[in-house]
N, C-alpha and C positions, 0 to 999 in steps of 0.2 A: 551753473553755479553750484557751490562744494555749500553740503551743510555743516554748519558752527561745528566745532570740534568740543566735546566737553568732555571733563575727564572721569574717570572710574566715582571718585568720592562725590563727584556734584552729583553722577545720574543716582547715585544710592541712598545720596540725601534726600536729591526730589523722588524716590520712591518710599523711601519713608516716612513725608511728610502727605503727599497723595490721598493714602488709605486714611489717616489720620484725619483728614478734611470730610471725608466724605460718609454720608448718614449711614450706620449702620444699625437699620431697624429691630434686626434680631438680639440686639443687646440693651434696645430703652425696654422701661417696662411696659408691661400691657396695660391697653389703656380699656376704658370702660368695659366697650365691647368684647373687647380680648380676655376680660375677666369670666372664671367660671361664677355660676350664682351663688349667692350664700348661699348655706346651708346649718343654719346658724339653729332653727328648732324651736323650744324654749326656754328660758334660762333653766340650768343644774342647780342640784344642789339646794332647792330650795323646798322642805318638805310641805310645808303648809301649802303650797302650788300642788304642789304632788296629791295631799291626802283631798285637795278643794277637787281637782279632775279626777278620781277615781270615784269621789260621792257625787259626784257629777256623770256618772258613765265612762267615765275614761278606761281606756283599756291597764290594767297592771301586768306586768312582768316579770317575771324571776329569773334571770338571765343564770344562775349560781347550779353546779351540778345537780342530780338528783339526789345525791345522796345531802347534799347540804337542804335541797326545799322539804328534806323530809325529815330532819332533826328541828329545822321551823321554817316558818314562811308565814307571809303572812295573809288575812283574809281577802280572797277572793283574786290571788296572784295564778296565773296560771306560766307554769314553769316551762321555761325553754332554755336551754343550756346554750352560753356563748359560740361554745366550739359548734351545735348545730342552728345554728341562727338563719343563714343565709339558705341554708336546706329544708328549713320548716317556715319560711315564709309565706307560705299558701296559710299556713295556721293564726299569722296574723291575720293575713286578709279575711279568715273567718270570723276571728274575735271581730273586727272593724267594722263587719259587714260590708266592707270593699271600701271604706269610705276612707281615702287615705289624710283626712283631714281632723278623724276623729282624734283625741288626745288621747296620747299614749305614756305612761309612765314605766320607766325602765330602771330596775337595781338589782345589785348583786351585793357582794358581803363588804367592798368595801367603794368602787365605785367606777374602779378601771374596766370590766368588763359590760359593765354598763357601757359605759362609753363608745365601746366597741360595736356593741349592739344600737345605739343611740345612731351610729356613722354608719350602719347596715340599714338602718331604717328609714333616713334622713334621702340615702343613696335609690334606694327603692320607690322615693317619691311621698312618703308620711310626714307630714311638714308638723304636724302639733305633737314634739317628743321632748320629753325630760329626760336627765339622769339622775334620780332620787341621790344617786350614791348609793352607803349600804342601808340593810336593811334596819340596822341599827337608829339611822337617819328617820325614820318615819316616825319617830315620838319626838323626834328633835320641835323644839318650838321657832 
């Protein structure tokens, strides 16, 4: 017995209706398990959070050059410049005393380097981290 004869257009129809039908898992989104974890921190931006964990022991940071934490800065920040942040991480872990739970306050002059620092921290495993924004920001009410 001879098999059905079909022409050029049908078999290229049923190949491009084929693929179409069939689940293509690499394109739905990821589902729970497939999500990374947040890394959400604790809210920015919020100074009275900020000034409440530093009179609390929270660690402060001054993410902003040295030549900026020495024109001002403020009490009790200890400076670490953005650009070396991920190289002077053993410095946190000093300030923290290893404890990567302790709250951390992080700012710079206006709030984007912060932030940087904020996703370096977060990435490192320190889950109680703010971004003041700038330093301006800590008299804010």
């Amino acid at each position: 017995m001879r098999a059905p004869a079909f022409s050029a257009a049908v078999v290229l129809s049923l190949l491009a209706v084929v693929p179409a039908c069939s689940k293509d898992e690499s394109a739905a989104p990821p589902g729970p398990s497939q999500q990374p974890a947040a890394q959400a921190g604790l809210p920015d931006r919020d100074p009275a959070l900020a000034r409440k964990l530093v009179a609390e022991g929270g660690i402060l940071i001054d993410v902003r050059t040295p030549e900026e934490y020495a024109e001002r800065h403020l009490d009790k920040a200890t400076n670490i410049p953005v650009g070396e942040f991920e190289a002077r991480l053993s410095e946190v872990e000093k300030l923290t005393g290893g404890d990567k739970s302790k709250p951390i306050v992080v700012h710079c002059a206006a709030g984007p380097r912060a932030a940087r620092a904020k996703k370096i921290l977060l990435g490192a495993g320190y889950t109680q981290v703010t971004n003041l924004g700038g330093i301006n920001d800590w008299d804010a009410k």
